[in-house]
ZAKE-147002 format. One line per field, with one value per residue (C-alpha): residue number from 1; y, x, z; chain; residue in one letter. Coordinates in Angstrom, 3 decimals. Each point is the difference from the previous one (the first is absolute). Last residue first. Layout:
N
k	[NUM;...] .
c2	[Y;...] .
c1	[X;...] .
c3	[Z;...] .
c	[A;...] .
r	[A;...] .
***
This chain:
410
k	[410;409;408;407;406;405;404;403;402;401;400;399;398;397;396;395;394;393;392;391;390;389;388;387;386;385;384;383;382;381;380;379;378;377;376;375;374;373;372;371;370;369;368;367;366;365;364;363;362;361;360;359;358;357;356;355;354;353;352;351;350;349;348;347;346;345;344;343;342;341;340;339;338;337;336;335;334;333;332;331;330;329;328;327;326;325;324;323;322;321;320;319;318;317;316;315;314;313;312;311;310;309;308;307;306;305;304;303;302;301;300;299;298;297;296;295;294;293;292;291;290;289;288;287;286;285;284;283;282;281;280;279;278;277;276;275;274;273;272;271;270;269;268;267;266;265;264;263;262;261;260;259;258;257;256;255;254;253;252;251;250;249;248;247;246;245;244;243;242;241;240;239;238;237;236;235;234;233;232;231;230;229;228;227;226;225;224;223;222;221;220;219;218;217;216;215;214;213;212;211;210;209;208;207;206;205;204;203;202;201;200;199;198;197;196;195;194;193;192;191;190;189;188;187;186;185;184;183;182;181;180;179;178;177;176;175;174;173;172;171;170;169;168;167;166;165;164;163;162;161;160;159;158;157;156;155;154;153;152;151;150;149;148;147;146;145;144;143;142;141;140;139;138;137;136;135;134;133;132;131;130;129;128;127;126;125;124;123;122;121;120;119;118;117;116;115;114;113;112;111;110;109;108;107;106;105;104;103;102;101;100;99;98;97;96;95;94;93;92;91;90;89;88;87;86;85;84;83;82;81;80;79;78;77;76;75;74;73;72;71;70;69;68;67;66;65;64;63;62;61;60;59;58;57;56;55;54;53;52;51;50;49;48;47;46;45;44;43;42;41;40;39;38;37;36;35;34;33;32;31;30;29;28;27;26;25;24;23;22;21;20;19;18;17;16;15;14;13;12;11;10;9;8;7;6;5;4;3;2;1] .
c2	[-23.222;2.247;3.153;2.476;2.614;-0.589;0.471;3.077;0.861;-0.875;1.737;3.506;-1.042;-0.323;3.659;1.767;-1.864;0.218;-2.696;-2.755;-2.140;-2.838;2.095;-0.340;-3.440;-1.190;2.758;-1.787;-3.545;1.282;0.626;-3.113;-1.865;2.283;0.668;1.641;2.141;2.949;-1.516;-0.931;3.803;0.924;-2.237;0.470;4.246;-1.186;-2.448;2.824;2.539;-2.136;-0.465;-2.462;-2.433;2.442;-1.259;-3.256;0.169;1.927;1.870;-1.451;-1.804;3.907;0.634;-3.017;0.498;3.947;-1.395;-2.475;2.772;1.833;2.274;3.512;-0.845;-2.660;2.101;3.058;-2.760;-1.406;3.359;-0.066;-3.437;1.304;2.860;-2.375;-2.467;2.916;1.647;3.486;2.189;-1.766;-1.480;3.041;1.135;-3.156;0.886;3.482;-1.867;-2.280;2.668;2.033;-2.603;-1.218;3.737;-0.837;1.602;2.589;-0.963;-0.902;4.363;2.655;-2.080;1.519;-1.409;-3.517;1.495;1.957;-3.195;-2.065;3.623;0.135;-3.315;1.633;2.991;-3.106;-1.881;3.425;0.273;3.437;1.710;3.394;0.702;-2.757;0.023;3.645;-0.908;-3.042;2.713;2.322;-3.301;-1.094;3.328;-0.135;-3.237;0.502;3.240;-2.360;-2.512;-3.200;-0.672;1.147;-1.992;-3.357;-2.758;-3.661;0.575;0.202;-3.134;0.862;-1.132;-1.615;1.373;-0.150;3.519;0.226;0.395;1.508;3.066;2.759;-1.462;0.990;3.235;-1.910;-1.568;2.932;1.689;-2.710;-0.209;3.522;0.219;-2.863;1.477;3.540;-2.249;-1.600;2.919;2.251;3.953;-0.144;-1.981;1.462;1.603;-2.857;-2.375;1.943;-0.397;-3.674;-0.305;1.362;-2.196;-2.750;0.468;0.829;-4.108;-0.754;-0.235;-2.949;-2.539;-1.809;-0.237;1.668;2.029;-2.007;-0.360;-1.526;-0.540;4.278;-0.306;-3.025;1.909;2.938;-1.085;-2.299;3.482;2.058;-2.676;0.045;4.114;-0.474;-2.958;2.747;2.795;-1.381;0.962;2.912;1.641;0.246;3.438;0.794;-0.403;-2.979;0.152;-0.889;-3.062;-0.174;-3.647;-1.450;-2.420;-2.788;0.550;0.513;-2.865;-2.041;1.362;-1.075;-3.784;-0.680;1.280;-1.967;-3.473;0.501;0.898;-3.055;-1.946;1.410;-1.121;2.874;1.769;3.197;0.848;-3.654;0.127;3.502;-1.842;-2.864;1.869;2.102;3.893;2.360;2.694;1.975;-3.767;-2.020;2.300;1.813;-3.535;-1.340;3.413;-0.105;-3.787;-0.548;3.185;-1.474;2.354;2.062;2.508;0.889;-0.591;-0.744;3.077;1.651;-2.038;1.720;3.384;-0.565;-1.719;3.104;2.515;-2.148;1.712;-2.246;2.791;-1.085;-3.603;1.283;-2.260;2.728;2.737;-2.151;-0.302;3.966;-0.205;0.963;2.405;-1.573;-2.380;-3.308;1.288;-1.993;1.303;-2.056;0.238;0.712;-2.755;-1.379;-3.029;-2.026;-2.844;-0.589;3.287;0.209;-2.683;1.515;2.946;-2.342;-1.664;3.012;1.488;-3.247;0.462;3.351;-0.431;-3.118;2.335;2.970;-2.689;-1.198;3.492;-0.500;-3.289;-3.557;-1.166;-1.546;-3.699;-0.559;2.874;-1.325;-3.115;0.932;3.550;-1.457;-1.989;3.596;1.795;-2.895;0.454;3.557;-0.269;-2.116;2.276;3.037;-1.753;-1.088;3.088;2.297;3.009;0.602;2.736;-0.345;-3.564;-0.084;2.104;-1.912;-2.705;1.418;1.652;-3.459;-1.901;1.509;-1.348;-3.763;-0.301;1.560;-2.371;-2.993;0.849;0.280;-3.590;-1.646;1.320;3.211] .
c1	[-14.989;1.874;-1.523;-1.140;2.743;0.241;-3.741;-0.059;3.714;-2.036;-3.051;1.774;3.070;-3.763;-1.692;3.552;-0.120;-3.912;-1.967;-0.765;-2.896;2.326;1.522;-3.387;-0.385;3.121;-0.233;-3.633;1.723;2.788;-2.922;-1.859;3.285;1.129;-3.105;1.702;-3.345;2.380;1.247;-4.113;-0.616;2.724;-0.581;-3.562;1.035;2.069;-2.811;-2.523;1.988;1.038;-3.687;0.090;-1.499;-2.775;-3.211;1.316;0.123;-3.320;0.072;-0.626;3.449;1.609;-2.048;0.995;3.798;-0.770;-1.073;2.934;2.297;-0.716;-2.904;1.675;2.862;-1.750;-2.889;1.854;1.149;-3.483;-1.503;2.550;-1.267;-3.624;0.369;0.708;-2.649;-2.931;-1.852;-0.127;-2.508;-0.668;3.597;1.683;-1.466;1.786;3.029;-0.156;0.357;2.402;2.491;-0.934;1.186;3.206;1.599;3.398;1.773;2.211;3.773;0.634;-0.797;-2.477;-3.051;-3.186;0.793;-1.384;-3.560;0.341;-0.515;-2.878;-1.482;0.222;-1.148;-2.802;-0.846;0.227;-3.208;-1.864;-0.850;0.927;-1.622;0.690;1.849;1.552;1.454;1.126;2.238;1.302;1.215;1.937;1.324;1.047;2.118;1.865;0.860;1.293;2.072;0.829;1.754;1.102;3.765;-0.565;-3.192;2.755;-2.087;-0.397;-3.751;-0.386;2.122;3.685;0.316;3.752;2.481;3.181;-0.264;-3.677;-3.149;-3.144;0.995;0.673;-3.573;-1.932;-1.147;-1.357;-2.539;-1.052;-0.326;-2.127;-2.764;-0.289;-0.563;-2.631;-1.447;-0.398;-1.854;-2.190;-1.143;-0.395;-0.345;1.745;-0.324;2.082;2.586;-0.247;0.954;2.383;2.237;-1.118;1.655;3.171;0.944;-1.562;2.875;2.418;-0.410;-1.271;3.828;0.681;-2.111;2.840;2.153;2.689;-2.033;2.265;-3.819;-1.784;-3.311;-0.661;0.325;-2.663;-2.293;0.435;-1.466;-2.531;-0.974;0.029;-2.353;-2.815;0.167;-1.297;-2.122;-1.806;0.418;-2.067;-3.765;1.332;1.541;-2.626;-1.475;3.635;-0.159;1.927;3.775;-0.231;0.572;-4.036;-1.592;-1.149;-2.038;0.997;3.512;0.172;-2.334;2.400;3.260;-2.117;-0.922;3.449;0.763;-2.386;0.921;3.404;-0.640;-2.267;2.878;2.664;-2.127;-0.314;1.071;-0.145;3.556;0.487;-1.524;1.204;3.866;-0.878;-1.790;3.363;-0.353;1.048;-1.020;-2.600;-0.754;0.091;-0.991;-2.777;-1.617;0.115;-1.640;-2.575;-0.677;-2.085;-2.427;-0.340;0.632;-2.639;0.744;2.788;2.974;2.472;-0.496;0.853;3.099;0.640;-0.305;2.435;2.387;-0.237;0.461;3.278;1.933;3.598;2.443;3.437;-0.800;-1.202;-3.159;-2.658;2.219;-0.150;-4.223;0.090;2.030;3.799;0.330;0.212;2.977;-1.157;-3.756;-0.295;-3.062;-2.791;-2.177;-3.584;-2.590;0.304;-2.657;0.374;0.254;3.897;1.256;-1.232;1.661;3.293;-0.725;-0.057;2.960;1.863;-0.946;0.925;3.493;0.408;-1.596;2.754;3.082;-1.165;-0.385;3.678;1.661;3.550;-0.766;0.689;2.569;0.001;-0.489;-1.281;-1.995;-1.690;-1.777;-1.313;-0.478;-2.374;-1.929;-0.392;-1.172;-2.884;-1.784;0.253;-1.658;-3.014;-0.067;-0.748;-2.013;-1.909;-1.178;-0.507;-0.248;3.034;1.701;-0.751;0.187;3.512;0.826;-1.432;1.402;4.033;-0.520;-1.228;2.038;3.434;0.804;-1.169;2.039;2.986;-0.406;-0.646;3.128;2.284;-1.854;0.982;4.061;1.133] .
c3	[52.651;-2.097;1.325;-2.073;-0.902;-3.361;-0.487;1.245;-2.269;-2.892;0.407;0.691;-3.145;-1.915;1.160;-1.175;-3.098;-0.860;0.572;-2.590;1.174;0.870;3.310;1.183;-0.361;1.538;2.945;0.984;-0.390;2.691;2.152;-0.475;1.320;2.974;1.731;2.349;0.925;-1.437;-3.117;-0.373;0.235;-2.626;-2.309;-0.217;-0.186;-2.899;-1.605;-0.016;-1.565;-3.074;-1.010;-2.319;2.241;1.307;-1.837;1.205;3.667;0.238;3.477;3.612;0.312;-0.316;2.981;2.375;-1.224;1.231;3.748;-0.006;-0.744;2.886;0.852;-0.661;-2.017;-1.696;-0.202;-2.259;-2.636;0.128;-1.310;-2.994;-1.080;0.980;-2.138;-2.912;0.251;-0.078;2.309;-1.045;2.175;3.341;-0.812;-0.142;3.605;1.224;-1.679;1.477;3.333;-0.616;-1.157;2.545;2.651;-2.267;0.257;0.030;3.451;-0.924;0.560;-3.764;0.260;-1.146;-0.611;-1.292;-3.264;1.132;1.249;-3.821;-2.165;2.281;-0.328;-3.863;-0.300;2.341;-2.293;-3.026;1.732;0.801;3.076;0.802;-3.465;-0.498;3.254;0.149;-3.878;0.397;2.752;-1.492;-2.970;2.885;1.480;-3.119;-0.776;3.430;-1.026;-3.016;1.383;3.151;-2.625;2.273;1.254;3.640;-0.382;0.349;-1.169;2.365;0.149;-3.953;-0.645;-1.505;-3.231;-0.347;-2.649;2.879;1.245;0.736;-2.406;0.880;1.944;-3.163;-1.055;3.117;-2.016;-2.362;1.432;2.039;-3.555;-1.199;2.611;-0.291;-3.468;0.692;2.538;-1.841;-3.232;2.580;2.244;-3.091;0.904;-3.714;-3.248;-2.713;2.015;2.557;-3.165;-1.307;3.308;-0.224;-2.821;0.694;3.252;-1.910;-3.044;2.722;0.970;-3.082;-1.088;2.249;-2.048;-1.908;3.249;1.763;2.264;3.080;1.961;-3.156;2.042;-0.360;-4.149;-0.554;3.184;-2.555;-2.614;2.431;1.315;-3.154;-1.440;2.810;-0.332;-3.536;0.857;2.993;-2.301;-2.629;0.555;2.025;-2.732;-2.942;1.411;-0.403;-3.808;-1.097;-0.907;-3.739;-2.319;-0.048;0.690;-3.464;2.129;-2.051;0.212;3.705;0.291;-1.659;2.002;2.987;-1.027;-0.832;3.558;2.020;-1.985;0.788;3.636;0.415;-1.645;2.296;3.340;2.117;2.929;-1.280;0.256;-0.735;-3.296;-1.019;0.194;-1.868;-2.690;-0.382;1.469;-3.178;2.184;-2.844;-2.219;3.038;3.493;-2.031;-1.106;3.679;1.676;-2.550;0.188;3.113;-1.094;-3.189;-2.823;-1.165;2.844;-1.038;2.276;-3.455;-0.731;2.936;-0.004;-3.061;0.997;3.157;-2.287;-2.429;2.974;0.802;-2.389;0.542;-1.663;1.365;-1.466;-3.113;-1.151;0.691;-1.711;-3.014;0.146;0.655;-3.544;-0.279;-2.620;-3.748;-1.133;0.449;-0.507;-3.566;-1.292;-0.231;-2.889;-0.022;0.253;3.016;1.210;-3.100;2.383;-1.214;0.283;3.698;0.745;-1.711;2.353;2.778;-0.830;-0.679;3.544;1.702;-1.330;0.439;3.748;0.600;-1.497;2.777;2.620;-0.729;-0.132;-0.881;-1.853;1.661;-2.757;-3.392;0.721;3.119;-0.612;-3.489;1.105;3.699;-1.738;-2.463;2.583;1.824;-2.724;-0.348;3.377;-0.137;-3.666;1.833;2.980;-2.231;-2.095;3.080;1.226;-2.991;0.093;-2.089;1.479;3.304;-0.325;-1.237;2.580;2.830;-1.689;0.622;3.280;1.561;-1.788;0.832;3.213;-1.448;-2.913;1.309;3.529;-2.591;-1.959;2.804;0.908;-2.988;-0.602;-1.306] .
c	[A;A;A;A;A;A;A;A;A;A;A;A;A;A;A;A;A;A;A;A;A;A;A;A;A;A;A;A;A;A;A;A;A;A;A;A;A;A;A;A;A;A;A;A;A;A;A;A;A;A;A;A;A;A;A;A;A;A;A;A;A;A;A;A;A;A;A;A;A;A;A;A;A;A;A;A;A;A;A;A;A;A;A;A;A;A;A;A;A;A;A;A;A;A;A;A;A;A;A;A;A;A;A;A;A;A;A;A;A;A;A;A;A;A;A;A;A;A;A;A;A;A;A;A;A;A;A;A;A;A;A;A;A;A;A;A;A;A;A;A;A;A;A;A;A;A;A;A;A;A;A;A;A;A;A;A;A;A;A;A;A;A;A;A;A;A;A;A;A;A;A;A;A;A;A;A;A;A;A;A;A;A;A;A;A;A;A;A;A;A;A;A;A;A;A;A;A;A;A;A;A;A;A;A;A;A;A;A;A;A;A;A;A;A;A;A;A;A;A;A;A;A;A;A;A;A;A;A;A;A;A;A;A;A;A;A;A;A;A;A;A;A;A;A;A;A;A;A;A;A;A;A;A;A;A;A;A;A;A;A;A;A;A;A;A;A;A;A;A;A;A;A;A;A;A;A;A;A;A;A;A;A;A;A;A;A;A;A;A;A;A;A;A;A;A;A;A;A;A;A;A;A;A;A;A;A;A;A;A;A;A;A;A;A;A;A;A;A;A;A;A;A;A;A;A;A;A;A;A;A;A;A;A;A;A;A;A;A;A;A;A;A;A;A;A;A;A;A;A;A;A;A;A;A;A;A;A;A;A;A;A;A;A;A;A;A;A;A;A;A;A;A;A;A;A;A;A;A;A;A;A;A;A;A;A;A;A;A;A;A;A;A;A;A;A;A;A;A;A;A;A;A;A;A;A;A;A;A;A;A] .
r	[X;X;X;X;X;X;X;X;X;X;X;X;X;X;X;X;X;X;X;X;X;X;X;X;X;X;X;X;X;X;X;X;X;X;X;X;X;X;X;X;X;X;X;X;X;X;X;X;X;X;X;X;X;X;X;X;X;X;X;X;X;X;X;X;X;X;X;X;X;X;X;X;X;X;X;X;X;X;X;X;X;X;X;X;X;X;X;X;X;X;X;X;X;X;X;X;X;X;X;X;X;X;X;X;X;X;X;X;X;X;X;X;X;X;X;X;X;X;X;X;X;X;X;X;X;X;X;X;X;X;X;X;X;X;X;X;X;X;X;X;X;X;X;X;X;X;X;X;X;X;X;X;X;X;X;X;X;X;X;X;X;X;X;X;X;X;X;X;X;X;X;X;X;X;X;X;X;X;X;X;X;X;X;X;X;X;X;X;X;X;X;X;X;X;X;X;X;X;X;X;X;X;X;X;X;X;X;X;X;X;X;X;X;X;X;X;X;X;X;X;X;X;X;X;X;X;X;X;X;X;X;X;X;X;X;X;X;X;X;X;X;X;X;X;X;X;X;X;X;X;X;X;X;X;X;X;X;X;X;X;X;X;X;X;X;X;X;X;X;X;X;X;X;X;X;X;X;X;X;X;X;X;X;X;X;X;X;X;X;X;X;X;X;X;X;X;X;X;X;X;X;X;X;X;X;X;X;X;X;X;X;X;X;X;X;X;X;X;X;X;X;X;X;X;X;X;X;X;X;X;X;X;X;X;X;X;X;X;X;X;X;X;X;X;X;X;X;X;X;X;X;X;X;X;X;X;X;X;X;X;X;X;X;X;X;X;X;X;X;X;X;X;X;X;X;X;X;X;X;X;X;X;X;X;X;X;X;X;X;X;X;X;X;X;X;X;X;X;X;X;X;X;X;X;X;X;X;X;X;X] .
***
């Protein structure tokens, strides 16, 4: 198994695998610490002895061992440990089966990590590393951030965390609403890192049904919620356009070009139930009208239906009395060059920070896009270079690729 097989094990199983740890443990950054070190031993032993059978279930025996010898070595158990090799499977075991993926303990950690004693920037940050096994560099452009601030925010968290002896439980419901909004914060960027990966191929495709669950247990515990149903909506209209988001050849087919012959009506039918809910509990809030920028695109029946770009705009506009923020007007500009012209949405993109979105892969594609369309030939081909630098996924690259292919020579 070569480097990046091993990166994908590393990083689908961390999530399960220190939540577990921590569970057990309570503690944050022992748990991440002996994660940390199980895999460096498997980079050294696997090439030599073999990937095991069950990878995630030889990386939590690992990281349990450490711990415990951790443990050993602060004075911190007294009582001998008994070698569990050959006892029942643990809860902690059933956590790292692939075919048994208990998402309850995710959802308690990320809780956790959305205490209140925690910095309100950081919670969402801290849950997506240690709980989604996000890299720093990843959570920095999510949040559009420099990767040293986000470092900096994140050792600071798991400190607090320790300091404030914060309870390895779920919190009390009264306890809820303080966190929910960083809780429901993570599940989006979780499964925003999923959604962008149209082929599902990639290290984050699994928190695709993981979100899809989730949420479920989410409305359960926090219902006649306009946010948490707008969110569940947002992601089962999401998904249900998956079967359309790929064509014959490996190519991600934009959302306007997608066949809704091919897209889930169950899912959809589902969403619109949830968005539903979410107006009439709280119409304007920001995530009821992601939800409605989601569900004006599943109202189409045919390629022959007219795209929706007038509603689109408009429910942007509302967004940005609410949520005006770099990101929504990257997506908002998308909906004004078809509306306006791509002059118009080259005029708003010039408006926004340049360098706070530089890593932001989205933001050079639509760029690209626009300027291909002005036939401004030179800056657009740049705009395709640094996009396809910031690593997109395979389908989203041979996309980028063949755009920039087909500029014109001269």
């Amino acid at each position: 198994m070569n480097g990046p097989a091993l990166e994908r094990v590393f990083r689908a199983a961390s999530g399960r695998i220190i939540a577990a740890l921590a569970a057990r443990f309570r503690d944050l950054a022992r748990a991440e610490d002996a994660f940390s070190e199980s895999c460096l031993r498997a980079v050294r032993i696997w090439p030599l002895a073999g990937v095991p059978d069950d990878p995630a279930a030889w990386l939590y025996r690992v990281a349990e061992r450490l711990v415990l010898d951790s443990l050993r070595r602060d004075r911190k158990l007294e009582q001998p440990v008994t070698d569990e090799a050959s006892l029942d499977p643990s809860p902690e075991d059933v956590v790292t089966d692939d075919a048994h993926i208990v998402s309850d303990e995710r959802l308690r950690l990320i809780f956790i990590c959305c205490h209140p004693a925690v910095a309100a920037e950081a919670r969402a940050a801290l849950t997506l590393k240690l709980v989604c096994g996000l890299s720093v560099t990843e959570i920095a452009r999510a949040f559009l951030l420099q990767e040293a601030t986000l470092a900096q925010r994140l050792v600071r968290a798991k400190r607090k965390i320790a300091e404030a002896g914060v309870p390895f439980e779920l919190p009390s419901p009264e306890a809820w609403p303080e966190r929910l909004d960083a809780v429901l914060s993570t599940l989006e960027i979780a499964y925003a890192r999923a959604h962008e990966d149209a082929a599902g191929s990639g290290a984050h495709a699994g928190f695709s049904a993981e979100v899809l669950h989730l949420t479920r247990i989410l409305m359960h515990l926090v219902p006649d919620d306009a946010a948490v149903a707008a969110l569940a909506a947002q992601v089962r209209y999401a998904e249900a356009r998956r079967p359309a988001r790929l064509d014959a050849d490996g190519f991600i087919v934009p959302l306007s070009a997608q066949d809704p012959a091919l897209w889930r009506r169950d899912l959809i039918d589902e969403a619109n139930r949830l968005l539903a809910d979410a107006i009439r509990i709280a119409p304007s809030e920001p995530r009821t009208l992601q939800a409605q920028l989601q569900q004006v695109w599943c109202t189409r029946r045919s390629v022959e239906d007219p795209a929706p770009w007038p509603q689109v705009l408009r429910l942007y506009d509302r967004l940005l009395q609410s949520r005006d923020d770099p990101i929504v007007r990257v997506n908002r500009a998308v909906a004004v060059a078809e509306i306006e012209g791509a002059d118009a949405a080259l005029a708003e993109l010039a408006r926004l920070d340049f360098k706070a979105l530089d890593d932001f892969l989205p933001y050079h594609a639509v760029r690209a896009d626009l300027l291909r369309r002005t036939g401004n030939r030179i800056e657009a081909a740049a705009a395709y270079s640094r996009a396809l630098r910031l690593d997109p996924p395979a389908a989203e690259r041979r996309w980028l690729e063949r755009k920039l292919a087909e500029l014109p020579q001269s």
